[in-house]
N, CA, C and O atoms as a Maestro MAE file, in Angstrom:
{
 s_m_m2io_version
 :::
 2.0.0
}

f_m_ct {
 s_m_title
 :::
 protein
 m_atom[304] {
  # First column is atom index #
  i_m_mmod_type
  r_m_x_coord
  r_m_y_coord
  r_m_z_coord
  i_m_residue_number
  s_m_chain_name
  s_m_pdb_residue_name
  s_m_pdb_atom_name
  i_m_atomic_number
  :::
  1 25 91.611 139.513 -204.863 1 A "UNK " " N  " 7
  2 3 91.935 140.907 -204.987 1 A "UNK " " CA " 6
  3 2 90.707 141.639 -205.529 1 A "UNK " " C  " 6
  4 15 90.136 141.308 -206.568 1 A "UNK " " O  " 8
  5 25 90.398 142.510 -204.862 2 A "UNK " " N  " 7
  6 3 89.059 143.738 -205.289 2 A "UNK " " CA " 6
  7 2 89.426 144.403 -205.882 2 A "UNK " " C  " 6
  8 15 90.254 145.083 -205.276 2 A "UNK " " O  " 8
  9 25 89.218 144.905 -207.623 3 A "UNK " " N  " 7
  10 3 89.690 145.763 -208.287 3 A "UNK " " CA " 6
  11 2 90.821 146.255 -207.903 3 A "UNK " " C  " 6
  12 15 90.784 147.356 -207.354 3 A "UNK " " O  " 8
  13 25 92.176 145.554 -208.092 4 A "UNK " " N  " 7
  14 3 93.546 146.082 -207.986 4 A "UNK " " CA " 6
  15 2 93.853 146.648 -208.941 4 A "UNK " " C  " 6
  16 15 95.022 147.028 -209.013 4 A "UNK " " O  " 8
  17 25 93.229 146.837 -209.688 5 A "UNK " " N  " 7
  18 3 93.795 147.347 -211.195 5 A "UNK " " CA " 6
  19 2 93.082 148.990 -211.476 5 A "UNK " " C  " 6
  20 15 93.434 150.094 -211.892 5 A "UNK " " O  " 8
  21 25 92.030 148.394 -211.016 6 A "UNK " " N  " 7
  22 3 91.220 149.597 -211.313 6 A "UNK " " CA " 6
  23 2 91.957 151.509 -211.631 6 A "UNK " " C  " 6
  24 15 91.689 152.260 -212.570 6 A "UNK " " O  " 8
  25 25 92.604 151.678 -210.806 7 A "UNK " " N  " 7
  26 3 93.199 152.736 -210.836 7 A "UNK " " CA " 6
  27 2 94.406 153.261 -211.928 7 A "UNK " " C  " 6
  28 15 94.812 154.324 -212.400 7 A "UNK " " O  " 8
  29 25 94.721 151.713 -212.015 8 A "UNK " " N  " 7
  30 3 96.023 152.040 -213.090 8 A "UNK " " CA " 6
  31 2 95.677 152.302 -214.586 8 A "UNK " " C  " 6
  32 15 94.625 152.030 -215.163 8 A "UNK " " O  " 8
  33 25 97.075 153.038 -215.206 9 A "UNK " " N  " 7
  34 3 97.231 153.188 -216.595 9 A "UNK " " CA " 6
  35 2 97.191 152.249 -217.359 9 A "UNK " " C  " 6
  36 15 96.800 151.266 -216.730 9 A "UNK " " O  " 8
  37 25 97.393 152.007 -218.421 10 A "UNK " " N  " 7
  38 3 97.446 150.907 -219.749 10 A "UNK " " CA " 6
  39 2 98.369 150.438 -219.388 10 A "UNK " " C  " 6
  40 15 98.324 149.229 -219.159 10 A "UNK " " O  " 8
  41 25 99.663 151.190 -219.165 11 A "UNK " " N  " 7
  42 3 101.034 150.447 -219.243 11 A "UNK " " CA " 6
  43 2 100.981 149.946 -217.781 11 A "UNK " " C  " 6
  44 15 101.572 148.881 -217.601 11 A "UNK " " O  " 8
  45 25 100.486 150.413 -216.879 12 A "UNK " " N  " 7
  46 3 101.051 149.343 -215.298 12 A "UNK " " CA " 6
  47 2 99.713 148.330 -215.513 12 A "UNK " " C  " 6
  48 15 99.740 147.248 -214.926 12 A "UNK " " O  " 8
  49 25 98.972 148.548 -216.043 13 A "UNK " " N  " 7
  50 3 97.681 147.282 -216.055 13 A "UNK " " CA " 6
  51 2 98.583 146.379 -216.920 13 A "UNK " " C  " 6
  52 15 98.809 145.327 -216.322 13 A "UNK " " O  " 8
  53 25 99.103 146.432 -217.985 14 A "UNK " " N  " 7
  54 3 99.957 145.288 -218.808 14 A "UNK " " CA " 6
  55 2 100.549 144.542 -217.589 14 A "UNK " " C  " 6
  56 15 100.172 143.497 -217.058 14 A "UNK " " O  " 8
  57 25 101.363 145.192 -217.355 15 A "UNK " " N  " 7
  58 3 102.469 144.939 -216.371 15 A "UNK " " CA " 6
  59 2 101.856 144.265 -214.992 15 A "UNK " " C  " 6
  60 15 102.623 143.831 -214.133 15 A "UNK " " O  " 8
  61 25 100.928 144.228 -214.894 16 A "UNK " " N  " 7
  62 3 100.079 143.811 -213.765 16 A "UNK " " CA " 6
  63 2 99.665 142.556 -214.240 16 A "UNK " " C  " 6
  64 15 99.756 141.520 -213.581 16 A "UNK " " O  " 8
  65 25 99.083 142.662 -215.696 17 A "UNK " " N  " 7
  66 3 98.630 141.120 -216.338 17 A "UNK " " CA " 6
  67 2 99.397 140.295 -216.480 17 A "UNK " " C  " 6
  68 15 99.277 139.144 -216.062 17 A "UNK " " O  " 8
  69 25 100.753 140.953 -217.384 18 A "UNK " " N  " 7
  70 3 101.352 139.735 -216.742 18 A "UNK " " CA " 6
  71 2 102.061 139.023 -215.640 18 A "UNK " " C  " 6
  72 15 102.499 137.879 -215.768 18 A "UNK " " O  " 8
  73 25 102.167 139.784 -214.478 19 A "UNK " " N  " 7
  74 3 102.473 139.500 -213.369 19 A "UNK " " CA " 6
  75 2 101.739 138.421 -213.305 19 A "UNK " " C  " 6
  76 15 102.348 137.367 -213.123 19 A "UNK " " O  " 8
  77 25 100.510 138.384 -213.411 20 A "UNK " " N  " 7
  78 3 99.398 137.507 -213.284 20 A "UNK " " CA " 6
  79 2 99.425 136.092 -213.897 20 A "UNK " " C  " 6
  80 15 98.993 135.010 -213.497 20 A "UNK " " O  " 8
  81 25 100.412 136.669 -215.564 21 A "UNK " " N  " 7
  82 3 100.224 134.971 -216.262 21 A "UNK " " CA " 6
  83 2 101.160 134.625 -215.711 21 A "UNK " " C  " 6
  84 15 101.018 133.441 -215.406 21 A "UNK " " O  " 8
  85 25 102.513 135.191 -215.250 22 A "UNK " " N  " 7
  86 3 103.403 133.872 -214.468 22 A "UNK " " CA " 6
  87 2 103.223 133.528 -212.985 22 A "UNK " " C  " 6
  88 15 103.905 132.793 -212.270 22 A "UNK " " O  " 8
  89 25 101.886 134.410 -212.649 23 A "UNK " " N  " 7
  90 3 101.793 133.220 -211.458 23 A "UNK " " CA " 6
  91 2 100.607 132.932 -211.516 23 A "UNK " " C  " 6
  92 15 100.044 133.066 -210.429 23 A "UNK " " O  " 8
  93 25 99.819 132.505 -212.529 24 A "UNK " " N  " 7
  94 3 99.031 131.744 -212.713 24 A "UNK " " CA " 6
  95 2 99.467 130.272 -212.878 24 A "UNK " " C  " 6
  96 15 98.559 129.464 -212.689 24 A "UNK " " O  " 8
  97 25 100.933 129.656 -213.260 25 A "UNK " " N  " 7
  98 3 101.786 128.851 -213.208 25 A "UNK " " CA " 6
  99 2 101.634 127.960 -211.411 25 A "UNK " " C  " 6
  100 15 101.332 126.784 -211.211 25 A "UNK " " O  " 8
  101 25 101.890 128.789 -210.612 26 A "UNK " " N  " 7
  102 3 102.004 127.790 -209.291 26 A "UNK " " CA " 6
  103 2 100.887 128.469 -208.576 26 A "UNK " " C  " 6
  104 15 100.946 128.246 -207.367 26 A "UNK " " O  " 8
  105 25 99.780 129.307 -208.968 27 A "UNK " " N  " 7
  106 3 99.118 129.927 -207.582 27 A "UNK " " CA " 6
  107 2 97.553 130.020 -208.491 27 A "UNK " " C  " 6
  108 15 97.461 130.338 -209.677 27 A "UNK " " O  " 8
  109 25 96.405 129.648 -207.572 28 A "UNK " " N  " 7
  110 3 95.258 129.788 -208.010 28 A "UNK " " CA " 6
  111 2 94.962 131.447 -207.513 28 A "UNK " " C  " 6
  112 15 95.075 131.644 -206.303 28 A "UNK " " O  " 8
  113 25 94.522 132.866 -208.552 29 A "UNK " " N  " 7
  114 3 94.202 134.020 -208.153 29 A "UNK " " CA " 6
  115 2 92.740 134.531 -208.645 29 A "UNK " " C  " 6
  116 15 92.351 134.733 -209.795 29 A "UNK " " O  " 8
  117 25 92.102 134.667 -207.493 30 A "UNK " " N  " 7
  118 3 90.780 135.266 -207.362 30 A "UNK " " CA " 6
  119 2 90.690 136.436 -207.814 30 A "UNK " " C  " 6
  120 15 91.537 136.912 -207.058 30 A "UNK " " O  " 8
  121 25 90.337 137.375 -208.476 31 A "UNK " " N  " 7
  122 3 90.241 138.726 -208.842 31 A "UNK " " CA " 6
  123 2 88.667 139.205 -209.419 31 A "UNK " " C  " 6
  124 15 87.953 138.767 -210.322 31 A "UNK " " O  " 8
  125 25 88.472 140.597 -208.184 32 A "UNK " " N  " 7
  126 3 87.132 140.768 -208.987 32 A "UNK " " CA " 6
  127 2 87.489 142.407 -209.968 32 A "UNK " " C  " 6
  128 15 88.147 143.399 -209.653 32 A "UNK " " O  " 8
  129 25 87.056 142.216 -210.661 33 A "UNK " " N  " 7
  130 3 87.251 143.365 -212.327 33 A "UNK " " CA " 6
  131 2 85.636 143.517 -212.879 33 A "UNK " " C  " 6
  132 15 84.602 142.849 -212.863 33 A "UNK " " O  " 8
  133 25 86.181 145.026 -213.450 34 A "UNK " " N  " 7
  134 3 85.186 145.327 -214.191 34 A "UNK " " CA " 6
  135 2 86.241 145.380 -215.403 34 A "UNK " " C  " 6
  136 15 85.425 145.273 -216.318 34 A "UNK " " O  " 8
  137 25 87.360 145.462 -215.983 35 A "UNK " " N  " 7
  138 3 87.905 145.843 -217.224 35 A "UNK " " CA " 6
  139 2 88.205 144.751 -218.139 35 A "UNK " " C  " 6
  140 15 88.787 143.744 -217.735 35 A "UNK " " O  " 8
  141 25 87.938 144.856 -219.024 36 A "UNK " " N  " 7
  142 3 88.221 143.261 -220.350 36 A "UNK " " CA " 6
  143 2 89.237 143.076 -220.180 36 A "UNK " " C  " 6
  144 15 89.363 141.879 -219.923 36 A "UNK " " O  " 8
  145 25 90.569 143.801 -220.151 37 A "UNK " " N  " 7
  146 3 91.670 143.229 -220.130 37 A "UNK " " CA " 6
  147 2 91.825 142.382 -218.848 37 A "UNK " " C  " 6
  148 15 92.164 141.224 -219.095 37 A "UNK " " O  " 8
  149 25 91.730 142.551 -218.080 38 A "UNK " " N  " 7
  150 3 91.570 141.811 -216.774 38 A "UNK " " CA " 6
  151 2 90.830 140.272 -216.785 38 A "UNK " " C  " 6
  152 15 91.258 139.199 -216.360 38 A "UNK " " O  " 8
  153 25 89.580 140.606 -217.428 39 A "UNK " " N  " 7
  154 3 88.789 139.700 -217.520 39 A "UNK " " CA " 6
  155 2 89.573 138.394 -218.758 39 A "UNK " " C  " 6
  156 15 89.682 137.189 -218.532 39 A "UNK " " O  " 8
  157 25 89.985 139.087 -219.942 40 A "UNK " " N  " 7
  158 3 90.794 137.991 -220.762 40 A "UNK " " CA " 6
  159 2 91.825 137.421 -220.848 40 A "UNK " " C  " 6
  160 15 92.241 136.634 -221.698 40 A "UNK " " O  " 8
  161 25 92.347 137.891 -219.776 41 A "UNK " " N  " 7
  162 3 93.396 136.901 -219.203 41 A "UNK " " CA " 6
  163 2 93.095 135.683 -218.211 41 A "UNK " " C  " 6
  164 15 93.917 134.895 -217.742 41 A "UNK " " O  " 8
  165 25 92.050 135.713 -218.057 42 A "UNK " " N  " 7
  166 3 91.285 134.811 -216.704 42 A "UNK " " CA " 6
  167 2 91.358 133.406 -217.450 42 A "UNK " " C  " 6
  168 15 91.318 133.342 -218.679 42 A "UNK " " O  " 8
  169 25 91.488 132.082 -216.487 43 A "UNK " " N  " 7
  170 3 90.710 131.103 -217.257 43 A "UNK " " CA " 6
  171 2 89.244 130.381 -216.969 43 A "UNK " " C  " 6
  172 15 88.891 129.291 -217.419 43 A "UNK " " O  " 8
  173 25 88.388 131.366 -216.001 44 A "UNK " " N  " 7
  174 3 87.313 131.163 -215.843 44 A "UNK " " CA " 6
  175 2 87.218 132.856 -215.506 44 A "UNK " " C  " 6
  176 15 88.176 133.581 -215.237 44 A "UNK " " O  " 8
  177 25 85.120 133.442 -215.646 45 A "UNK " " N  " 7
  178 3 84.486 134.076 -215.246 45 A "UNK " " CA " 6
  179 2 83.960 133.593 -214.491 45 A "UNK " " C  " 6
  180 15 83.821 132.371 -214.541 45 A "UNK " " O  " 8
  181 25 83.352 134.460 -213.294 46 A "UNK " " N  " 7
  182 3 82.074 134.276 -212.387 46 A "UNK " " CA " 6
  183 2 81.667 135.366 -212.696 46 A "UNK " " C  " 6
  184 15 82.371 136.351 -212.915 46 A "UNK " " O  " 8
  185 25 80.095 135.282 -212.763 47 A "UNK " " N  " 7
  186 3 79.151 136.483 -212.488 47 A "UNK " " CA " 6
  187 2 78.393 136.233 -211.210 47 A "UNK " " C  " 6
  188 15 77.965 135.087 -211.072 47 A "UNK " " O  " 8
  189 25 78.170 137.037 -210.325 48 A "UNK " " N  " 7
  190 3 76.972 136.858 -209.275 48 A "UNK " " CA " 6
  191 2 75.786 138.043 -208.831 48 A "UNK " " C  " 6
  192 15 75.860 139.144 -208.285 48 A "UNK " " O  " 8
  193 25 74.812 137.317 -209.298 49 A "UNK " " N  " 7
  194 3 73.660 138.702 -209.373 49 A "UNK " " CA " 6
  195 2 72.448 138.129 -208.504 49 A "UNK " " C  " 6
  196 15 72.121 136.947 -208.400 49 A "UNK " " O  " 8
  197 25 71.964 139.048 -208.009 50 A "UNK " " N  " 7
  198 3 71.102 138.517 -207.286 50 A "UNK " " CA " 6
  199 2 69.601 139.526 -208.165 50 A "UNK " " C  " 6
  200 15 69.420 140.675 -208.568 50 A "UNK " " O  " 8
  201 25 68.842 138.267 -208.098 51 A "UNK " " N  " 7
  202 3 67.455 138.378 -208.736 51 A "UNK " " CA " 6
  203 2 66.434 139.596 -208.378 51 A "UNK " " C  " 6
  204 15 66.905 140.581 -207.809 51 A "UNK " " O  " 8
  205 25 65.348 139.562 -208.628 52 A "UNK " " N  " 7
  206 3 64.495 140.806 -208.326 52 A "UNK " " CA " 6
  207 2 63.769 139.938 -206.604 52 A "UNK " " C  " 6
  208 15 63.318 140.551 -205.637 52 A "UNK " " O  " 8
  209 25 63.889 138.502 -206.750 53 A "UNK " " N  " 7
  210 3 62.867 138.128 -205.603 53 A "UNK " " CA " 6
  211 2 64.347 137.357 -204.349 53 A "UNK " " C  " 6
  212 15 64.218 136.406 -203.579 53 A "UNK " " O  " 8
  213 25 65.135 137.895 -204.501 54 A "UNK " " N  " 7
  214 3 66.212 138.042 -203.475 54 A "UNK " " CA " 6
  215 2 67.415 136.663 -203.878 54 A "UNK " " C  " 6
  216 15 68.324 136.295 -203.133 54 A "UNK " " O  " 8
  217 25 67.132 136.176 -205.045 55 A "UNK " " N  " 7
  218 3 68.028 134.603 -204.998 55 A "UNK " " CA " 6
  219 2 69.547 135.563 -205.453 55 A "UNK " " C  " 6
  220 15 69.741 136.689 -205.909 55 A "UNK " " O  " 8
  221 25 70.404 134.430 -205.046 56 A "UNK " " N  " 7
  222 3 71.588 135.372 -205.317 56 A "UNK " " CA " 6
  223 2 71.742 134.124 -207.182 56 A "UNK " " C  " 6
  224 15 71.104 133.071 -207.165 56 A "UNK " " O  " 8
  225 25 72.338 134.374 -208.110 57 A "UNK " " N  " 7
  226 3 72.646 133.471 -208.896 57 A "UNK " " CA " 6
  227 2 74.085 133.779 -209.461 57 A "UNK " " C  " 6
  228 15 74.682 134.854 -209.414 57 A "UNK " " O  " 8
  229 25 74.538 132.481 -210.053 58 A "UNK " " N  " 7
  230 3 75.822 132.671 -209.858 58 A "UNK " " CA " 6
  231 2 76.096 131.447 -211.548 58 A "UNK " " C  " 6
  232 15 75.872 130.258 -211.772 58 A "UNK " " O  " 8
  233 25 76.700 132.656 -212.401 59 A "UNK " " N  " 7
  234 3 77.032 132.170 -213.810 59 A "UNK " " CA " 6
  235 2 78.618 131.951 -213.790 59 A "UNK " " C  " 6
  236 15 79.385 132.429 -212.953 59 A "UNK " " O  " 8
  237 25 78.964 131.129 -214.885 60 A "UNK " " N  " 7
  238 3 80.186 130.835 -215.110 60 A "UNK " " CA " 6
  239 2 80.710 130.712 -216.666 60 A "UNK " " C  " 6
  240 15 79.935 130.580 -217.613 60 A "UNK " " O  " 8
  241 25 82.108 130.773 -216.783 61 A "UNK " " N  " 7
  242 3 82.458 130.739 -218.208 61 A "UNK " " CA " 6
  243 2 83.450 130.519 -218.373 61 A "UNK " " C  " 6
  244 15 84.254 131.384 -218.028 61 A "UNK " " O  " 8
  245 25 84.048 129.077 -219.073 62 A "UNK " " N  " 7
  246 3 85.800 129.295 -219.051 62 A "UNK " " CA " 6
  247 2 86.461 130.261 -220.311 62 A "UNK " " C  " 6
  248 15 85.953 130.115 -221.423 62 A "UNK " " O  " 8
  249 25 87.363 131.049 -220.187 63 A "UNK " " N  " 7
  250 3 87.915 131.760 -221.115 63 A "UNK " " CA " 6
  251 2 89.102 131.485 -221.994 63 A "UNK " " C  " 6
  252 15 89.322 132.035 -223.073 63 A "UNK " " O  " 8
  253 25 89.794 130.627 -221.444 64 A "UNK " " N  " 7
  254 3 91.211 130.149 -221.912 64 A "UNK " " CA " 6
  255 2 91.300 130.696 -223.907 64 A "UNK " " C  " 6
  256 15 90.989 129.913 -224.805 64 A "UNK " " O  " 8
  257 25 91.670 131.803 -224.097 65 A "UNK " " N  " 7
  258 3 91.668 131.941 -225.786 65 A "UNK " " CA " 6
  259 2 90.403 132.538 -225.787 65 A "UNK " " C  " 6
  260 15 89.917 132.137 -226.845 65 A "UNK " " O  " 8
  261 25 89.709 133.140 -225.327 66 A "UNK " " N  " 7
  262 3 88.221 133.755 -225.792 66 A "UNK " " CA " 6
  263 2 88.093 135.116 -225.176 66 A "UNK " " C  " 6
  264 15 88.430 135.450 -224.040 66 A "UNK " " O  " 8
  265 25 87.563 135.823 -226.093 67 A "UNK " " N  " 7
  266 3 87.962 137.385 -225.930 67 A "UNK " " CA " 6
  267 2 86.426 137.594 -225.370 67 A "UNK " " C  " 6
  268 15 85.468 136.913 -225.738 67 A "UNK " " O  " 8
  269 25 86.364 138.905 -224.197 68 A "UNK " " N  " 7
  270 3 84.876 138.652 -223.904 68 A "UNK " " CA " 6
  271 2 84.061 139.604 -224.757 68 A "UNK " " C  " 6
  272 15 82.993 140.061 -224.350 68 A "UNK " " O  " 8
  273 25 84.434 139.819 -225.621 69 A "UNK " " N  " 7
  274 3 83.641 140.401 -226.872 69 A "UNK " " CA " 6
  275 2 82.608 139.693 -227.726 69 A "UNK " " C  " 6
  276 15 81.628 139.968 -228.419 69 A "UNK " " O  " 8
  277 25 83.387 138.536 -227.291 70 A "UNK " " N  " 7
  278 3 82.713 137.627 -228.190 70 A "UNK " " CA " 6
  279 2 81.958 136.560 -227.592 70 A "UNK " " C  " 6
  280 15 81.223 135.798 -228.219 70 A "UNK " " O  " 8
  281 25 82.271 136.522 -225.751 71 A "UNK " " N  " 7
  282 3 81.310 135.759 -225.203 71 A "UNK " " CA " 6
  283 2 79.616 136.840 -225.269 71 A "UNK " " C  " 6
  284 15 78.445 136.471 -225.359 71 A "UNK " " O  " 8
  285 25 80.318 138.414 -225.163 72 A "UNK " " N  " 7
  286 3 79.053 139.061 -224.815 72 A "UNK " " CA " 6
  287 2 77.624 139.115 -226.336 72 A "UNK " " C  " 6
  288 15 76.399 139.174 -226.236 72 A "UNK " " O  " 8
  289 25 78.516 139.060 -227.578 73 A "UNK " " N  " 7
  290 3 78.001 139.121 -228.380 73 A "UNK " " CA " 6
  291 2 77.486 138.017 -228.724 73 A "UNK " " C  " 6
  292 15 76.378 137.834 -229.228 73 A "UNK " " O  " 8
  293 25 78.287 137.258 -228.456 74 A "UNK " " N  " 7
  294 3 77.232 135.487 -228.481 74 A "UNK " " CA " 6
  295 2 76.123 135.298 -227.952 74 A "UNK " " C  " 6
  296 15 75.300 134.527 -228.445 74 A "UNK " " O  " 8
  297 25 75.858 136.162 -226.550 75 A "UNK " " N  " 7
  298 3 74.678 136.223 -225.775 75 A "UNK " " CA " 6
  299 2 73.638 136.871 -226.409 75 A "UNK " " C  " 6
  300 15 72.560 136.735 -225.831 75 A "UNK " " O  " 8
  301 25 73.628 137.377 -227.177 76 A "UNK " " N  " 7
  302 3 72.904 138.563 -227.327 76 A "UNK " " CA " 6
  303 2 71.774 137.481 -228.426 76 A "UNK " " C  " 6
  304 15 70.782 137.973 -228.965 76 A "UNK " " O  " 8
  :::
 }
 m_bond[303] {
  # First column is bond index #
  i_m_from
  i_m_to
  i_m_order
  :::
  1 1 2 1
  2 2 3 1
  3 3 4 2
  4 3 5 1
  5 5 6 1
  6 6 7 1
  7 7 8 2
  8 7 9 1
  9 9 10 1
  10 10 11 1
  11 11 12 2
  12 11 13 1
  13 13 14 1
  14 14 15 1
  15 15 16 2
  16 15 17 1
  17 17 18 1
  18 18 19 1
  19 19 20 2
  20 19 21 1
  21 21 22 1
  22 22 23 1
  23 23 24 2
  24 23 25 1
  25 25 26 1
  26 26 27 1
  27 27 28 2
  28 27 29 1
  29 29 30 1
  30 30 31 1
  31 31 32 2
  32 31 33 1
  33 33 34 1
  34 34 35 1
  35 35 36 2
  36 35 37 1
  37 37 38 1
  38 38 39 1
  39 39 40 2
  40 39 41 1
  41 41 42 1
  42 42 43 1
  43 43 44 2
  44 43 45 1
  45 45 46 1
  46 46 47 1
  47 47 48 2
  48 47 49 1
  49 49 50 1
  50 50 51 1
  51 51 52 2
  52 51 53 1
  53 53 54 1
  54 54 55 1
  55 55 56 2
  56 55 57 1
  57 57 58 1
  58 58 59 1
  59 59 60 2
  60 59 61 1
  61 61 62 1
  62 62 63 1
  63 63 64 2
  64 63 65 1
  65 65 66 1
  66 66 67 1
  67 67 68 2
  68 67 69 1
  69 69 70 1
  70 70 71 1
  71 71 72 2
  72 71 73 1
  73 73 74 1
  74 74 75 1
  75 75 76 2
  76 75 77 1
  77 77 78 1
  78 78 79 1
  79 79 80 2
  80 79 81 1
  81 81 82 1
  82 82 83 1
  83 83 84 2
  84 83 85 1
  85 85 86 1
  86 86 87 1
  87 87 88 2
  88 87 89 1
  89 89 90 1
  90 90 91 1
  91 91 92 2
  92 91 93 1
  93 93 94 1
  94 94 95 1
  95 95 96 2
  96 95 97 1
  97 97 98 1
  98 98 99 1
  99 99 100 2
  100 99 101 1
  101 101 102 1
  102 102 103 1
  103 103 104 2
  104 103 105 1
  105 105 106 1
  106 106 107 1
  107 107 108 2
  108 107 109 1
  109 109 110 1
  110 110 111 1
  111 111 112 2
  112 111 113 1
  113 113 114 1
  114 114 115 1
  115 115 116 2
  116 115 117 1
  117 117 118 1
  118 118 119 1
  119 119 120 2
  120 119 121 1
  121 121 122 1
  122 122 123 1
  123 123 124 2
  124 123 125 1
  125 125 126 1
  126 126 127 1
  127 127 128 2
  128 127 129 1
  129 129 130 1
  130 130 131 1
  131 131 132 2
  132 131 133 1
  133 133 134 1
  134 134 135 1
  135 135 136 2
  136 135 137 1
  137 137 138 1
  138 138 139 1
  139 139 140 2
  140 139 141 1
  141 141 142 1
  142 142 143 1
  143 143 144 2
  144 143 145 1
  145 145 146 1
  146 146 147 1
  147 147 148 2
  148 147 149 1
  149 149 150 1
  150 150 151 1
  151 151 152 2
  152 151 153 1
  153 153 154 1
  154 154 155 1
  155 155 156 2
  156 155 157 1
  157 157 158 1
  158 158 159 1
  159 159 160 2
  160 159 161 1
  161 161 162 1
  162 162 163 1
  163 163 164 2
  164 163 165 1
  165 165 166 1
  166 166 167 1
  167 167 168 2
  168 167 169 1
  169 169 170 1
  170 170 171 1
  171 171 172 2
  172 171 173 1
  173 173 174 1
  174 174 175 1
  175 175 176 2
  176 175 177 1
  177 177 178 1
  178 178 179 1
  179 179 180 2
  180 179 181 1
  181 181 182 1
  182 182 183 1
  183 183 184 2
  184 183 185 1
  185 185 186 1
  186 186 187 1
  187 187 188 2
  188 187 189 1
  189 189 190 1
  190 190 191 1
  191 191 192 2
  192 191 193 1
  193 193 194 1
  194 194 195 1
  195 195 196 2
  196 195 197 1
  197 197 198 1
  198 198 199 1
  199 199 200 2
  200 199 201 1
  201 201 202 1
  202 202 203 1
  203 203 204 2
  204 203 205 1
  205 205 206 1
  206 206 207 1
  207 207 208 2
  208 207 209 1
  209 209 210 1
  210 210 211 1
  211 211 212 2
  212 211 213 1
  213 213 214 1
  214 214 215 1
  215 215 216 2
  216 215 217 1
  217 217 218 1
  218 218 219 1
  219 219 220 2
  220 219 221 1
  221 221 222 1
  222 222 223 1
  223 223 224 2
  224 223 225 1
  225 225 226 1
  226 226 227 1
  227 227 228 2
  228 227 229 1
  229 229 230 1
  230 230 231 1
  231 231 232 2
  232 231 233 1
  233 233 234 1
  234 234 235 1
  235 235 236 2
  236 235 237 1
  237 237 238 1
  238 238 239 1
  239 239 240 2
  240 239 241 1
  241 241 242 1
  242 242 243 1
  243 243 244 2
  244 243 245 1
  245 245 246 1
  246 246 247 1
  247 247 248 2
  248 247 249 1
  249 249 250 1
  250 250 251 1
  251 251 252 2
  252 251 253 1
  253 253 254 1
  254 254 255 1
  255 255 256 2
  256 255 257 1
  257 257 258 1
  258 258 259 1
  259 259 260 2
  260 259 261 1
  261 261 262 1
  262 262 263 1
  263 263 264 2
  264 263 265 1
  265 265 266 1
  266 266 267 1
  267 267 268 2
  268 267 269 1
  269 269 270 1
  270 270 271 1
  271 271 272 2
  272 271 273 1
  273 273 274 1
  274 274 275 1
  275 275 276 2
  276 275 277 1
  277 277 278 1
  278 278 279 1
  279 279 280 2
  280 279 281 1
  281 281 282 1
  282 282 283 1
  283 283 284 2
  284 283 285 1
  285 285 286 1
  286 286 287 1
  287 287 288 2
  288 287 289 1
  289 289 290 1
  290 290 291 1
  291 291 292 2
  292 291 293 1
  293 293 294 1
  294 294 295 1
  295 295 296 2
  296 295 297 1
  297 297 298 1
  298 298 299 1
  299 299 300 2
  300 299 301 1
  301 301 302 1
  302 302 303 1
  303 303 304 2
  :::
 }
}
């Protein structure tokens, strides 16, 4: 799903997340997000950026319990 969320309020984005944790139960879901809430419900990140000399690269992160506040500030 390509930013399905994007458009919505606080309260239908809840309502959307957890749609998400009970079918995270029987169904593997792809979702690309820009919003934390989205993102901390995940149990993995992907990032994919492509370099200044054309490589595409491609980071990862499991989240299960980790707020990305604190993956971003860890980076730093």
């Amino acid at each position: 799903m390509d930013e399905v969320e994007a458009a919505l309020d606080d309260v239908n984005l809840q309502r959307l997340l957890g749609l998400f944790e009970e079918l995270r139960e029987q169904s593997q879901i792809i979702i690309i997000t820009h919003q934390k809430p989205t993102m901390e419900v995940a149990d993995a990140l992907y990032g994919v950026t492509m370099r200044d000399d054309g490589i595409t690269t491609v980071i990862s992160q499991r989240m299960r319990g980790q707020r990305v506040d604190q993956l971003v500030g860890s980076s730093r």
